[in-house]
C-alpha positions as a printed Julia matrix, in Angstrom:
222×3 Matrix{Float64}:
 117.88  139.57  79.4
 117.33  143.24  78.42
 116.3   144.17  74.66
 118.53  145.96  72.39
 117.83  149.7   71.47
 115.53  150.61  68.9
 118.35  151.88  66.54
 120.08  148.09  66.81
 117.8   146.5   64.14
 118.1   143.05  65.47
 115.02  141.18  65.99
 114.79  139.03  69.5
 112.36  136.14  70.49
 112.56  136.27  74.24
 110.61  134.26  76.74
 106.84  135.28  77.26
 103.99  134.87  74.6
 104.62  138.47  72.78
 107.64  139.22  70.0
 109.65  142.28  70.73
 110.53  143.6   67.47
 113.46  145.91  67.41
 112.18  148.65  65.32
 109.6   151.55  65.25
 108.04  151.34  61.97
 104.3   150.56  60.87
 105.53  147.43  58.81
 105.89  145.37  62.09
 104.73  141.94  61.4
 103.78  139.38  64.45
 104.96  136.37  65.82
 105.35  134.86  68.74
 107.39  135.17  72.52
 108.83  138.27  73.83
 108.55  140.71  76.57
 108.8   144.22  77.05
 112.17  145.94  78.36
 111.66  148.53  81.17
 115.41  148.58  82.15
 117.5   151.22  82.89
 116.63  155.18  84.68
 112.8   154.83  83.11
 110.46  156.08  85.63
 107.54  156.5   83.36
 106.67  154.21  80.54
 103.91  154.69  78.13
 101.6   151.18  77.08
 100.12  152.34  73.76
  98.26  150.7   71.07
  94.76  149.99  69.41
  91.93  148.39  70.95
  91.7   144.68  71.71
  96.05  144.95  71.16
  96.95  143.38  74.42
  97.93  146.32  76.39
  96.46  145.39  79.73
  98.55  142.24  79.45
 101.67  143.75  79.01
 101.0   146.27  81.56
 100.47  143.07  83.89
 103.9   141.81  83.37
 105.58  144.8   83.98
 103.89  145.4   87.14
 105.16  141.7   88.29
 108.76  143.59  87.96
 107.35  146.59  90.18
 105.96  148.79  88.1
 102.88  150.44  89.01
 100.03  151.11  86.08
  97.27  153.78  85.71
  94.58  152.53  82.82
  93.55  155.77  81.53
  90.29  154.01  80.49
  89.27  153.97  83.69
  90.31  157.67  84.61
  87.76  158.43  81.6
  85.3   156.77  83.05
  86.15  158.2   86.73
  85.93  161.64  84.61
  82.78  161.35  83.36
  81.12  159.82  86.53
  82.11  163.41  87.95
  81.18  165.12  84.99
  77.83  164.03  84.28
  75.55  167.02  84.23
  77.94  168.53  81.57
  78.11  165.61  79.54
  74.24  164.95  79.66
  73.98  168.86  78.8
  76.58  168.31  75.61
  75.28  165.24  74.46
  71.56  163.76  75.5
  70.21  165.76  72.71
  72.33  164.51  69.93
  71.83  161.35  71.11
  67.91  161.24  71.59
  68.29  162.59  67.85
  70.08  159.46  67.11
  67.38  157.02  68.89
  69.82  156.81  71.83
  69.42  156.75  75.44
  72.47  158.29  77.52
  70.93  158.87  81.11
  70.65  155.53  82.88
  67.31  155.64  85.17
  69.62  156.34  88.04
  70.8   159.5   86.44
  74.01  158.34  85.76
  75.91  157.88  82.1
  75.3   154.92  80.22
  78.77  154.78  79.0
  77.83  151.92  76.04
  75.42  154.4   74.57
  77.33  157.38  75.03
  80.12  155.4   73.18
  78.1   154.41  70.49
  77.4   157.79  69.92
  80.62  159.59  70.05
  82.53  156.66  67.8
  79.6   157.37  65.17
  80.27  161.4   65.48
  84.03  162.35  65.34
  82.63  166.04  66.26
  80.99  165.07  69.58
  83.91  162.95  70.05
  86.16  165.77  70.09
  83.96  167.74  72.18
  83.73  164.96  75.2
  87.8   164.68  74.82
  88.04  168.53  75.63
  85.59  167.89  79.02
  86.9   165.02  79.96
  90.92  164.75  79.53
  91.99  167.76  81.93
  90.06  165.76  84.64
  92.13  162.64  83.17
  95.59  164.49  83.08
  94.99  165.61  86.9
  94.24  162.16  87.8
  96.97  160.78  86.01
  99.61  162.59  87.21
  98.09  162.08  90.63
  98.94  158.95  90.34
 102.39  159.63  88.74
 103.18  161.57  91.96
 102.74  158.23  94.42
 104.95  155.97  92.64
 108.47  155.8   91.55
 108.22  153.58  88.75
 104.85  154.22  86.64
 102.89  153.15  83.72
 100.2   155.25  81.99
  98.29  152.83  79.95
  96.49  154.08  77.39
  95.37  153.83  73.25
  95.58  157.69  72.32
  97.7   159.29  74.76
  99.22  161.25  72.14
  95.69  163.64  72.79
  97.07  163.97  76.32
 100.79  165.72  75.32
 101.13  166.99  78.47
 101.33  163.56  79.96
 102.71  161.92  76.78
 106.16  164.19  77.28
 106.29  162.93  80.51
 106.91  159.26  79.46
 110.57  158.05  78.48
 109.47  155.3   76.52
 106.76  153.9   74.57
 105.65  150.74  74.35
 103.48  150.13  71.34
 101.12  146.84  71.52
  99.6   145.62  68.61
  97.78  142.32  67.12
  96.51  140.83  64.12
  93.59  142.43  62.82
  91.02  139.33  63.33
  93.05  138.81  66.61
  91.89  141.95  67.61
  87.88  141.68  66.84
  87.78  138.3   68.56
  89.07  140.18  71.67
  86.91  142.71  70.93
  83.76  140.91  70.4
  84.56  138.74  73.48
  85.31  141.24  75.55
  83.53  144.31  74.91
  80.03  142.19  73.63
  80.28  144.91  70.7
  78.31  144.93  67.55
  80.72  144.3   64.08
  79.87  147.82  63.15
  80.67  149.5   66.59
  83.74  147.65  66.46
  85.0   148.62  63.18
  83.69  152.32  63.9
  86.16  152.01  67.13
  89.22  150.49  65.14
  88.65  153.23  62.49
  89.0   156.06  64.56
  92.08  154.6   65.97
  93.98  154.65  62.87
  97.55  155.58  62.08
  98.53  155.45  65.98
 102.22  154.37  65.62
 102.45  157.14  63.19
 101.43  159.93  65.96
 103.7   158.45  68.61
 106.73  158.52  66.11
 106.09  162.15  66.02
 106.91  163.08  69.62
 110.34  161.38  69.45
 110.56  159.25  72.21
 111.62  156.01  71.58
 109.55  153.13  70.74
 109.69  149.56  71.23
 106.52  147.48  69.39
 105.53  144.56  70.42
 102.82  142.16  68.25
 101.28  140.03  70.7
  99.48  137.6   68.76
């Protein structure tokens, strides 16, 4: 059945393993059941959220109702598989400084290291996001361009606004904090510290999506 609006305030326990919660503010709390709505004139949905939130789940059972979905995590990696001699130029000496090795013997990136690095440096950080997301936002909207119904699944495609104003809808995933760093530690194999470093630079995401305008459904998939 399809899910009230945001503005409706009611709070719905559909059928899958997620809860839908009727609302876009940060006080969400999670349960269980629910699905996302895509109904209506949407041709391109945003899946947002933090790390380890469930996103690539929810993008899966969209796609079973013909949606199409981009992971922008893996444009960033196609990015900086392309963009390798400026990243090693930008970063192997900050990261030899750090007792770090980002040059695999192959000459390619060694994308754990380079991430343990950047999540440990917000300044580098910023300075890989400015090589690497024009190369994202041309690949995304690439993709955009080849389907009529798309999702761009992604944590902080509020950096992107370019693509974020393209989106009708966002869909905001989120999870129990020790739900989270199990998923994290199972599926990543990431330290505790790396882990928290990642969560804390994702902080106060809802709040940045709220400020474009479009409208948000969250879902706590626990």
């Amino acid at each position: 059945m399809p899910f009230p609006s945001l503005r409706s305030g009611r709070y719905v326990r559909p059928s899958l393993s997620l809860t839908v919660l009727a609302r876009s503010d940060s006080s969400a709390r999670c349960g269980r059941q629910g699905a996302p709505s895509a109904n209506g004139n949407l041709t391109v949905i945003a899946v947002v959220g933090p790390m380890a939130a469930g996103k690539n789940y929810i993008c899966s059972q969209l796609e079973r109702e013909g949606w199409a979905a981009v992971d922008a995590d893996q444009l960033v990696h196609t990015a900086i598989s392309q963009l390798t001699p400026q990243i090693l130029n930008a970063f192997e000496q900050p990261a030899a400084n750090a007792g770090l090795n980002i040059k695999n013997a192959d000459g390619s990136i060694n994308r754990r290291e380079l991430g343990r690095l950047l999540f440990s440096r917000p300044d580098l950080l910023s300075v890989q996001e400015a090589l690497v997301y024009p190369e994202v936002t041309r690949l995304t909207k690439q993709f955009l361009a080849t389907h009529e119904k798309s999702i761009i699944n992604a944590t902080v495609l509020y950096k992107t606004p370019e693509l974020l104003e393209l989106c009708q809808k966002i869909i905001f995933v989120t999870a129990p904090l020790f739900t989270r760093i199990r998923r994290a530690r199972r599926r990543d194999k990431l330290s505790y510290r790396q882990i928290f470093r990642r969560f804390k630079a994702q902080k106060n995401l809802l709040k940045e999506y709220q400020k474009s305008g479009i409208p948000i459904e969250i879902i706590c998939n626990r």
